[in-house]
C-alpha positions as CSV (number, residue, x, y, z in Angstrom):
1,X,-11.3,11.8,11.9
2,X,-12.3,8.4,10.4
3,X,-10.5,7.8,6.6
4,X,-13.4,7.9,4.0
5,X,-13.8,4.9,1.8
6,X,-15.3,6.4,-1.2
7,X,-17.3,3.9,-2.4
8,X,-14.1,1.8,-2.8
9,X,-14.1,0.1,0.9
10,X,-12.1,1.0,3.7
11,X,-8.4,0.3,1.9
12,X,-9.5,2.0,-1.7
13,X,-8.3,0.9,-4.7
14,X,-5.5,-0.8,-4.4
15,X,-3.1,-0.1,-7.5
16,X,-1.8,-3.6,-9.2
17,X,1.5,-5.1,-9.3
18,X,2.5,-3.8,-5.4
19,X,0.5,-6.7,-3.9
20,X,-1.0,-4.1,-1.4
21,X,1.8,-3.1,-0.3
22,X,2.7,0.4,0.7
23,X,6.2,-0.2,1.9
24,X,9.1,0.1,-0.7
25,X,9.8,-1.2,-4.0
26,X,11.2,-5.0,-3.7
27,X,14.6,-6.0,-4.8
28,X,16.7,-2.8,-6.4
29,X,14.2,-1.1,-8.5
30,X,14.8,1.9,-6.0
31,X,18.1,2.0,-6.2
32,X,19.1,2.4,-2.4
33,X,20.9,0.6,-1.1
34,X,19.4,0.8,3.0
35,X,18.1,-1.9,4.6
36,X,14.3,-0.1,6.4
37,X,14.4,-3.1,8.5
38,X,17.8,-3.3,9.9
39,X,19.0,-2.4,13.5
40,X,20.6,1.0,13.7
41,X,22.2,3.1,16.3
42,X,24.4,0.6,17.1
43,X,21.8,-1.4,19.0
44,X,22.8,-5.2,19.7
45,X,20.7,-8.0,20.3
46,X,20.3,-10.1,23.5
47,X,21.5,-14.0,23.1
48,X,17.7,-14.7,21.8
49,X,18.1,-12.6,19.1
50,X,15.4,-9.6,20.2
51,X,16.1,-6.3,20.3
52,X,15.9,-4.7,24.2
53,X,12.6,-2.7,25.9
54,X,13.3,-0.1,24.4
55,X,12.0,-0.8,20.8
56,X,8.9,-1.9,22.6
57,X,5.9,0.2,20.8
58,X,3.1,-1.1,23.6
59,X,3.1,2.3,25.5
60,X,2.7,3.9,22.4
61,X,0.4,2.2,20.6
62,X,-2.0,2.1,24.0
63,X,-2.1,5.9,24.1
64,X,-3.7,5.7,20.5
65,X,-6.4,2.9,20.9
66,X,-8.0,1.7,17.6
67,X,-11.8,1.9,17.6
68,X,-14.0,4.3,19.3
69,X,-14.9,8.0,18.0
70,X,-10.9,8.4,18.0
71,X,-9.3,9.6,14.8
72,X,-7.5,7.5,13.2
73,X,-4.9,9.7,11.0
74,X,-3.0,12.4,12.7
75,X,0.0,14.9,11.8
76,X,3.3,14.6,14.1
77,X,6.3,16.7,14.8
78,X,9.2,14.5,13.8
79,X,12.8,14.7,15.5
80,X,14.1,16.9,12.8
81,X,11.4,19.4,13.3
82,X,9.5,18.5,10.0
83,X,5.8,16.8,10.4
84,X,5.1,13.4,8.8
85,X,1.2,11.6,8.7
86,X,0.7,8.6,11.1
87,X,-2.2,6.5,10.3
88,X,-3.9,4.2,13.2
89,X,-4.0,0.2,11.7
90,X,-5.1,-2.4,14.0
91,X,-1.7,-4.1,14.1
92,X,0.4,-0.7,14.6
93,X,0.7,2.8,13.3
94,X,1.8,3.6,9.8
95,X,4.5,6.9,9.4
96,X,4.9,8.7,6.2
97,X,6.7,11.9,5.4
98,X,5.1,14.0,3.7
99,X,7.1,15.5,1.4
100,X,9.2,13.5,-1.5
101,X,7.9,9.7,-1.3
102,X,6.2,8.5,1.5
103,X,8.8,6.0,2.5
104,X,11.5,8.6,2.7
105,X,14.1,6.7,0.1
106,X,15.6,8.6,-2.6
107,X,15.9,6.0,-5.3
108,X,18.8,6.5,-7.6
109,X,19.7,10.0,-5.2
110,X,16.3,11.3,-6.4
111,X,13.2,12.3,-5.1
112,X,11.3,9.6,-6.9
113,X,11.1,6.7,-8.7
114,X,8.8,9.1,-11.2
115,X,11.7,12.0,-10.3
116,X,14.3,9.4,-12.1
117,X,12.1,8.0,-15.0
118,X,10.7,11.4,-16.0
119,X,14.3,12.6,-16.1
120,X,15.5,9.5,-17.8
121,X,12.9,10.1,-20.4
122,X,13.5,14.1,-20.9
123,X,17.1,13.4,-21.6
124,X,16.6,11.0,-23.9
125,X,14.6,14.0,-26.0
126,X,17.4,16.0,-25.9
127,X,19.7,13.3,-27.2
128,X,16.9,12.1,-29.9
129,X,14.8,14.7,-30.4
130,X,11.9,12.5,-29.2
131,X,10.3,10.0,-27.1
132,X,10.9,7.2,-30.2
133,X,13.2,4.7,-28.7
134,X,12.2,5.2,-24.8
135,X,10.2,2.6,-23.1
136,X,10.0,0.8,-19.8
137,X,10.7,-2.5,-18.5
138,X,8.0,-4.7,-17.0
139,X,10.1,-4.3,-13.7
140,X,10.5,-0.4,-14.4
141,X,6.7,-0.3,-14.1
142,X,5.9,-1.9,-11.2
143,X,7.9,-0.1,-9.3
144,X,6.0,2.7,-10.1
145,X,3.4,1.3,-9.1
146,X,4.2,0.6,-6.1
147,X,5.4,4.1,-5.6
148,X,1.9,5.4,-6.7
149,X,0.4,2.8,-3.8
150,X,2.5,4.9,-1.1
151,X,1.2,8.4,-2.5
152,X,-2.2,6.9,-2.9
153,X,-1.9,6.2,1.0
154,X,-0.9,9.6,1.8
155,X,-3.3,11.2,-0.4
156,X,-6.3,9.7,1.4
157,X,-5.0,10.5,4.8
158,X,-4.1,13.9,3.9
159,X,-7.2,14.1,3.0
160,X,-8.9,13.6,6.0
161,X,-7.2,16.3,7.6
162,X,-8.1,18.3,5.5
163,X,-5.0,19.2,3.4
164,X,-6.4,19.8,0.7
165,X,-3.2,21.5,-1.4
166,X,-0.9,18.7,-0.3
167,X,-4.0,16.2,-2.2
168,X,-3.8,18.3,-5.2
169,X,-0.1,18.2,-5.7
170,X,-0.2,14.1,-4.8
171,X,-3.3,13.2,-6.9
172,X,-2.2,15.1,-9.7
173,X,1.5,13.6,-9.1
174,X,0.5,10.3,-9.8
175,X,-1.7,11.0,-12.9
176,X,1.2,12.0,-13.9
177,X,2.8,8.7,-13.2
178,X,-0.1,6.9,-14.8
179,X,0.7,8.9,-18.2
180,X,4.7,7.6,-18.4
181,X,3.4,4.1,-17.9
182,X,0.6,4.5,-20.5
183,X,3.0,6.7,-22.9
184,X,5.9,4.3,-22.5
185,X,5.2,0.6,-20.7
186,X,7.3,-2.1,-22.5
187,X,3.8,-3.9,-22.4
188,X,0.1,-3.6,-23.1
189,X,-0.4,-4.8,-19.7
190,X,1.8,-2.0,-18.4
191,X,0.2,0.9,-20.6
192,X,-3.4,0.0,-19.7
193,X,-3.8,-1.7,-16.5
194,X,-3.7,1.7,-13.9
195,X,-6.2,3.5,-16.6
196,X,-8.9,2.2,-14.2
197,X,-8.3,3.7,-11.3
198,X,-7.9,6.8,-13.5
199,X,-11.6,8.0,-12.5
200,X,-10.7,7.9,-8.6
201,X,-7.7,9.7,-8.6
202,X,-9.5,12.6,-10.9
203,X,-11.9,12.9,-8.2
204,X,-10.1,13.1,-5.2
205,X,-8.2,15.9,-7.3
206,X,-11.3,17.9,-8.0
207,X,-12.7,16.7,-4.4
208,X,-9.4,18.5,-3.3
209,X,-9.5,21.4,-5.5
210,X,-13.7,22.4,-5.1
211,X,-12.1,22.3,-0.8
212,X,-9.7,24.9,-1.1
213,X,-11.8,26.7,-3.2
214,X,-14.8,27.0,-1.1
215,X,-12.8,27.7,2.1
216,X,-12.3,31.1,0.5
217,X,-16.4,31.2,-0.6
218,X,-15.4,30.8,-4.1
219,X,-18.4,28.4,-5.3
220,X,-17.6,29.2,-9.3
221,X,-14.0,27.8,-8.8
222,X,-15.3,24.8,-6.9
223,X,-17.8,24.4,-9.7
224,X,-15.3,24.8,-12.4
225,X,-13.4,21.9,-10.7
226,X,-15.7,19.5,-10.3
227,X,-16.8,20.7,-14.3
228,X,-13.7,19.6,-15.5
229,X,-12.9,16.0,-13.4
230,X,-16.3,14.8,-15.1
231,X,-15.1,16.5,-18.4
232,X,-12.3,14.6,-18.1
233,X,-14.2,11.2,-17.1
234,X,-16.1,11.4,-19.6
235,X,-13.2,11.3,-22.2
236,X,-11.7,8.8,-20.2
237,X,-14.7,6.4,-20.6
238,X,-15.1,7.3,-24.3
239,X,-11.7,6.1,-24.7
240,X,-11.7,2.9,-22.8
241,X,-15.3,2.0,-22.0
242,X,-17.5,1.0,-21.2
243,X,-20.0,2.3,-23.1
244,X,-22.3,3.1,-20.1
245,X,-19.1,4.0,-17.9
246,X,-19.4,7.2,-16.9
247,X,-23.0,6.9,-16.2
248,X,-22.7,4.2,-13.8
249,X,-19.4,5.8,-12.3
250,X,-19.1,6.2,-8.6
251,X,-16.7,8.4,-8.8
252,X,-18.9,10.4,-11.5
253,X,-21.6,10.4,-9.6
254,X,-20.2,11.6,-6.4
255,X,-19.1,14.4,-8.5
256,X,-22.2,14.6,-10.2
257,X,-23.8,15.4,-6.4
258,X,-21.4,17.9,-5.8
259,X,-21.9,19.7,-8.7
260,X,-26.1,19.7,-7.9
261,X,-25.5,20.8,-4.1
262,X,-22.7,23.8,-5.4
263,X,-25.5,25.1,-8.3
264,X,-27.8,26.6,-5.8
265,X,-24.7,28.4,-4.0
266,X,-24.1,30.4,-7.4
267,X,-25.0,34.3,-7.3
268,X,-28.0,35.1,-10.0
269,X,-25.7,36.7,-12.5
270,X,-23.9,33.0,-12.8
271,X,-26.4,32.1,-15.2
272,X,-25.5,34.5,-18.2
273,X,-22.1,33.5,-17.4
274,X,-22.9,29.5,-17.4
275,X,-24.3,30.2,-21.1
276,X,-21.7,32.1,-22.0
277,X,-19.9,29.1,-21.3
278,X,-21.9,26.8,-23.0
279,X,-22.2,28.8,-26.1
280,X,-18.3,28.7,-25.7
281,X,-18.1,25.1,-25.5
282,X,-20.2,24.2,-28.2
283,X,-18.0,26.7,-30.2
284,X,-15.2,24.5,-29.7
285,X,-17.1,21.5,-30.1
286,X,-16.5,20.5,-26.6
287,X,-19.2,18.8,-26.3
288,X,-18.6,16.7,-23.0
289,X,-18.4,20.0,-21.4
290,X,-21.1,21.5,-22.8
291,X,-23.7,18.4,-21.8
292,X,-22.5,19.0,-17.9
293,X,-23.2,23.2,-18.7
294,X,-26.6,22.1,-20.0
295,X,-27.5,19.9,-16.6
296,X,-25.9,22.8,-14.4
297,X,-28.6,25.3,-16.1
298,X,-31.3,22.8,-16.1
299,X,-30.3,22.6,-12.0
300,X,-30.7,26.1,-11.6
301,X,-33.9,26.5,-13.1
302,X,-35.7,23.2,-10.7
């Protein structure tokens, strides 16, 4: 199964300040102390300074030839009886686990560089009663980042095989990621700079989300999803522009196709509920959401 590229290219966005980069955080931002690269099990070197035959990947990487109809991402059995992604490259084969980061570190003994700062930050409520006085280095920030690069990986291969749930709890792990930079970066630079890849992480959520709805033939749930991501792109591009952001959206209009091929799916008795909705909406002047209701009833009526 080939990784879709979204409209973004085959590599997606790449998030800034990890220079591409899905391995781990550089220097001691993740607080462990390992060494990924170094020898282990006691393995010595010959006089040249290589390692024997037996780190030799050529047998492996030749049963799983790049190119062709092959697929290209694909779930493995590890050696402690958990199952971790692999991802076909054209210079090797990428491993992530896939729970906890993608990497397998535990910086500072926790799950997550977003595991330590989000506890960092809710103890410094209890002591103050508030988030005044919390903030987050430059450094503090980019390691993020480039914690959110490793998830975004994962998310995009888990989605092409289809695992949908394990999308849902990684997109919506890293929105969550882009709020404690964009509630607490030292720097403008650090509160605003991952707000634009905001859009693509909404929609692979609600891409995820309409998925695991329709496997079970619920086509008002996958609605509702794909209602709310371009709710919440809207907002997003009222916020921070442009003006005409939404409308020219990729990501909006991807969703924006969805929504048109799930309408016609709906039983007859949707309707009344679709302007119960929009009466609802317009209620509480929620008036991004009731412009989407409007198109969906225009949609069923064509």
């Amino acid at each position: 199964m080939e990784l879709p590229d979204d409209d973004h290219g085959p590599g997606g966005p790449p998030l800034p300040g990890a220079g591409g980069d899905a391995g781990p955080p550089r220097g001691r931002e993740s607080g462990d102390s390992r060494d990924p690269g170094g020898v282990t099990d006691g393995a010595e070197p010959s006089p040249d300074g290589s390692l024997g035959p037996e780190f030799d990947l050529t047998r492996l990487l030749q049963s799983w030839p790049v190119g062709g109809n092959g697929p290209t991402v694909r779930m493995v059995r590890t050696a402690s009886g958990g199952r971790a992604i692999q991802v076909r490259l054209e210079l090797g084969i990428l491993q992530m686990a896939l729970e906890g980061r993608p990497d397998g570190l535990r910086p500072h003994g926790a799950g997550s560089l977003l595991d330590w700062h989000t506890a960092r930050r809710d103890a410094h409520r209890v002591r103050s009663g508030g988030d005044e006085g919390f903030e987050l280095s430059g450094k503090e920030c980019e390691g993020l980042r480039e914690e959110g690069v490793q998830v975004y990986h994962r998310y995009v291969a888990l989605f092409a095989l289809g695992e949908h749930e394990a999308v849902v709890r990684d997109t919506m792990r890293n929105l969550r990621m882009f709020d404690l930079c964009r509630d607490h970066g030292a720097s403008h630079a650090d509160r605003t700079v991952l707000e634009q890849y905001r859009p693509f992480v909404v929609m692979m959520r609600a891409r995820a989300q309409a998925a695991i709805a329709l496997a079970v033939a619920d086509a008002r749930g996958a609605l509702a999803a794909v209602d709310a991501a371009l709710a919440e792109m809207r907002l997003h591009f009222d916020a921070h522009g442009p003006h005409d952001g939404f409308d020219r959206s990729n990501e909006a209009n991807l969703l924006r196709g969805m929504r048109d091929a799930l309408v016609p799916r709906l039983p007859t008795s949707q309707r009344s509920e679709l302007e119960d909705r929009l009466r609802r909406a317009v209620d509480a002047e929620n008036f991004e959401l009731a412009a989407i209701l409007r198109d969906e009833l225009r949609s069923l009526e064509d």
